[in-house]
C-alpha positions in Angstrom: 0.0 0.0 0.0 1.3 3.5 -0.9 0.9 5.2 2.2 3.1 2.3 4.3 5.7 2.7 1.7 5.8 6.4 2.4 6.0 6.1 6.5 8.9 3.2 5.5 11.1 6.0 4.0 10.9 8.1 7.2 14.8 8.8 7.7 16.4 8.9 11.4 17.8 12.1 12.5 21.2 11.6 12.6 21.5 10.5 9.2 22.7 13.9 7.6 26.1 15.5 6.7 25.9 19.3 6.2 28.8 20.8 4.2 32.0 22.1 5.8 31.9 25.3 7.4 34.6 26.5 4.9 32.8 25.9 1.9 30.5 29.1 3.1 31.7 32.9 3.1 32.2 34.1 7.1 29.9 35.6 9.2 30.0 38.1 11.5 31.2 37.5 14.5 29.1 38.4 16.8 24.7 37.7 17.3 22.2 36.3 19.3 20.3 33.2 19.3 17.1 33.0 20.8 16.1 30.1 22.4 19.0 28.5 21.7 18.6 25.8 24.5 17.3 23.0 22.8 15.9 21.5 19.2 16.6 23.7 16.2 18.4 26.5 19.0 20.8 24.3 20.2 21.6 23.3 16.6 21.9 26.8 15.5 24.5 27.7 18.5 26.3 24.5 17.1 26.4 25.6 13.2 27.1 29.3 14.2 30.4 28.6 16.2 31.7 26.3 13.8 31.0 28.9 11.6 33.3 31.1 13.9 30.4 33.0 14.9 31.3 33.9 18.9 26.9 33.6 19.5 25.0 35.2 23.1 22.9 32.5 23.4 19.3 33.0 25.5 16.8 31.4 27.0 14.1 30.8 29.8 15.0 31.0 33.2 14.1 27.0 33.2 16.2 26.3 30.9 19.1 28.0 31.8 21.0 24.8 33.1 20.8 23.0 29.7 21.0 25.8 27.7 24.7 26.6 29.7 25.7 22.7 29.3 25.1 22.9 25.5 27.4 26.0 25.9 30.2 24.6 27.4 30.4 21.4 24.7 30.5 24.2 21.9 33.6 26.2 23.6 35.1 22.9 24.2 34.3 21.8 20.8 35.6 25.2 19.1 37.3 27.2 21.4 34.9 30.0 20.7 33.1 32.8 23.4 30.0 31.6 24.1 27.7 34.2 26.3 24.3 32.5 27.5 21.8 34.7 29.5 18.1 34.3 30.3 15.2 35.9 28.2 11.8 35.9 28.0 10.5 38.0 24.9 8.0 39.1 26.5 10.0 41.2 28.9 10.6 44.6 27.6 13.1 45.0 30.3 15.2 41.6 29.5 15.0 42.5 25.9 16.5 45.6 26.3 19.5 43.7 29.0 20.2 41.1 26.6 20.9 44.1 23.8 23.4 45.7 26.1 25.0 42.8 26.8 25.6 42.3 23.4 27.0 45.6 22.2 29.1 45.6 25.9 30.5 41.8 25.6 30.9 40.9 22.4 31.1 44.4 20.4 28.2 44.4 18.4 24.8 42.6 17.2 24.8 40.8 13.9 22.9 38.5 13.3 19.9 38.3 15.1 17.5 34.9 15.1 15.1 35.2 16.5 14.3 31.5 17.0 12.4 31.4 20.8 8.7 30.2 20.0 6.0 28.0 20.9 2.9 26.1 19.9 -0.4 24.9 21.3 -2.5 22.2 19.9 -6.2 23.1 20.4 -9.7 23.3 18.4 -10.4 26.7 17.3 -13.7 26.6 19.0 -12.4 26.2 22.7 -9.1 28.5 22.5 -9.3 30.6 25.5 -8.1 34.4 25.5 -5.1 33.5 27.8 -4.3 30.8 25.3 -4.3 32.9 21.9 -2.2 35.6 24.5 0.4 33.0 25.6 0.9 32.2 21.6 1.0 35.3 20.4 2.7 37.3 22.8 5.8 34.7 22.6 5.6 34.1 18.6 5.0 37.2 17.4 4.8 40.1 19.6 8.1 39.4 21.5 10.1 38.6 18.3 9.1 42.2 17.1 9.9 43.9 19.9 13.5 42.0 20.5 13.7 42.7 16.6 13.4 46.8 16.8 15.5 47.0 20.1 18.2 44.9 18.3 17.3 46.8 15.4 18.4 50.4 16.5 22.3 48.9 17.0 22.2 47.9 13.7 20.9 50.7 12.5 23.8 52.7 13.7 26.3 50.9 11.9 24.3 50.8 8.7 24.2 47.0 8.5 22.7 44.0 10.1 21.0 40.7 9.4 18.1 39.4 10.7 16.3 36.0 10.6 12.9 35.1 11.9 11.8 31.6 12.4 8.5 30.8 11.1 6.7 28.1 9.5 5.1 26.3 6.6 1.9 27.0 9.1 2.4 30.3 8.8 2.1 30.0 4.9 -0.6 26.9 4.7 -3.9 26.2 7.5 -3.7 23.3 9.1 -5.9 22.0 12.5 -6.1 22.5 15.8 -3.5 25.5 15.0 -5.1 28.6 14.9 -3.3 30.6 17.4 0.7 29.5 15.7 -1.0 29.8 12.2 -2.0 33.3 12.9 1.2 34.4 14.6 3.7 32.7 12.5 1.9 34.2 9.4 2.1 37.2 10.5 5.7 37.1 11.4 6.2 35.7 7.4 4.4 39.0 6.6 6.6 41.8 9.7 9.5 40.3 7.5 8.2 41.9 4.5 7.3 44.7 6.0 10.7 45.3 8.2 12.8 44.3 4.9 11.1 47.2 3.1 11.1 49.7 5.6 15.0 49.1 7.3 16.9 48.0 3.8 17.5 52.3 3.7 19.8 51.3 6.8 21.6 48.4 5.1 19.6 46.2 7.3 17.9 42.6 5.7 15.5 40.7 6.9 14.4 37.2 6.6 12.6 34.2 7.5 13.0 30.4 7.6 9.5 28.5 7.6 10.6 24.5 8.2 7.8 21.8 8.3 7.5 19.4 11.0 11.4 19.0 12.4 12.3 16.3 14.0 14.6 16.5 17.0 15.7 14.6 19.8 13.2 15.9 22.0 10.1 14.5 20.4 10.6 11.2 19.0 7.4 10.2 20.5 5.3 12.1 18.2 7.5 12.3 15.0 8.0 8.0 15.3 4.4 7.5 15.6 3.2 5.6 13.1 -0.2 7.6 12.7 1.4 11.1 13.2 3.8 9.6 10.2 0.7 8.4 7.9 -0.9 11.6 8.3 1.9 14.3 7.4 4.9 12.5 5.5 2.2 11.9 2.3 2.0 15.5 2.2 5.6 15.9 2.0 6.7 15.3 -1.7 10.4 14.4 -0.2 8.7 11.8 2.4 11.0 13.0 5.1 10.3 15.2 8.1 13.0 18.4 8.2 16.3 18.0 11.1 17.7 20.8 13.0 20.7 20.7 10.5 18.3 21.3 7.6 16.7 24.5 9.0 20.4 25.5 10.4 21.7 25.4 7.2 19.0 28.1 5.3 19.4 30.3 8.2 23.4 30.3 8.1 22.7 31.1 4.2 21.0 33.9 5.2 23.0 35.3 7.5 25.4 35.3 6.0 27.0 37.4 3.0 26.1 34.9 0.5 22.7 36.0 0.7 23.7 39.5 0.6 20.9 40.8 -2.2 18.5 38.6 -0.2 15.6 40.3 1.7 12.4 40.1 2.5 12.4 36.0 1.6 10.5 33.4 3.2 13.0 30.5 2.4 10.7 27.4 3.0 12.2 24.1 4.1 9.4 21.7 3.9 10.3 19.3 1.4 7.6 20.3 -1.1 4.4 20.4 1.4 3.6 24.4 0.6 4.3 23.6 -3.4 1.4 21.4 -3.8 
């Protein structure tokens, strides 16, 4: 049957080589990573320092102890700074710390992903207002506002890159979603609008939408066999995405290979929003 055939072709994570970090162009040395603790984060902090990048690495207060363990195997592993401090994007006055600390320890912000998000999973018809708030204040409002704060460093030195990530959700409806469909669209959409409005300053702005990425942390749902029969048919590469995947496009676009790039959605879905 065609649909067994497709779950049978579901690929482990670690099966993946990404190309050197030599092959690319070099980055700036100096950014922050949001929600860099775990998943597609903590591969980003990973890619970024072998890079050469010297990344301030945040996350919640709860996190703090594994984000700080991750931090240590990368200086060990590359012999690069590594600054980790807590954040919570929706804390105007923690945004605003982690900035300084930026410009004060390592020099200088560039880039900026903005990579902290969450989802909830719940019928449209029962979301509560604290719900739709907990979404959206996190996915969308906090990314903007740690965006413009980072934003006005940049702006001073006429040049900056910034990377959002989104979501094929935020390009395509799916169920049980509304809340992360809404906010991740619209942050597709505040990376138009900030590409337009902040390229006068030399600044460019993009946004990585994956599909479903499977990471260490939820082999439960991304092994199941009927989470597996539902979602990798619609995926005309019959694979779910890996941290490295989405790591990759966002190093491209931070980097000065993608240097006439802005304003892009760059989706890595394996063909699920072509269709």
């Amino acid at each position: 049957m065609r649909t067994s055939q497709m779950v049978e072709q579901a690929l482990p994570v670690e099966d993946y080589a990404a190309p050197a970090a030599s092959a690319r162009p070099p980055l700036h040395h100096r950014g922050i990573i949001t929600g860099a603790g775990r998943g597609i984060g903590a591969e980003l902090a990973e890619r970024f320092a072998r890079a050469g990048a010297s990344p301030l690495l945040t996350e919640l207060p709860g996190e703090m102890e594994r984000l700080t363990a991750h931090a240590d195997k990368i200086r060990s592993r590359y012999g690069t700074p590594v600054v980790c401090e807590t954040l919570d994007v929706r804390e105007a006055g923690q945004i605003k710390s982690v900035v300084r600390i930026a410009e004060e320890q390592l020099g200088g912000l560039e880039p900026l992903i903005n990579n902290a998000g969450v989802n909830l999973l719940a019928p449209s018809l029962h979301v509560t207002p604290e719900q739709w708030d907990w979404v959206v204040d996190i996915n969308l409002k906090g990314n903007f506002f740690m965006t413009q704060e980072a934003a006005k460093l940049m702006v001073k030195r006429k040049s900056g890159s910034i990377v959002f990530i989104a979501s094929q959700h935020g390009v395509v409806g799916n169920e049980q979603r509304a809340p992360y469909c809404a906010s991740k669209g619209g942050l597709v959409n505040l990376t138009r609008a900030l590409a337009v409005e902040w390229a006068r300053y030399g600044l460019r702005v993009n946004c990585v939408s994956p599909t479903f990425v499977h990471t260490h942390g939820n082999d439960d749902v991304m092994n199941d066999a009927n989470f597996q029969r539902l979602n990798l048919p619609r995926i005309p590469l019959r694979r779910f995405a890996r941290p490295e995947d989405v790591a990759e496009a966002v190093l491209f676009l931070a980097s000065p290979s993608s240097g006439m790039i802005t304003g892009h959605n760059l989706l890595v879905d394996g063909g699920w929003t072509a269709q």
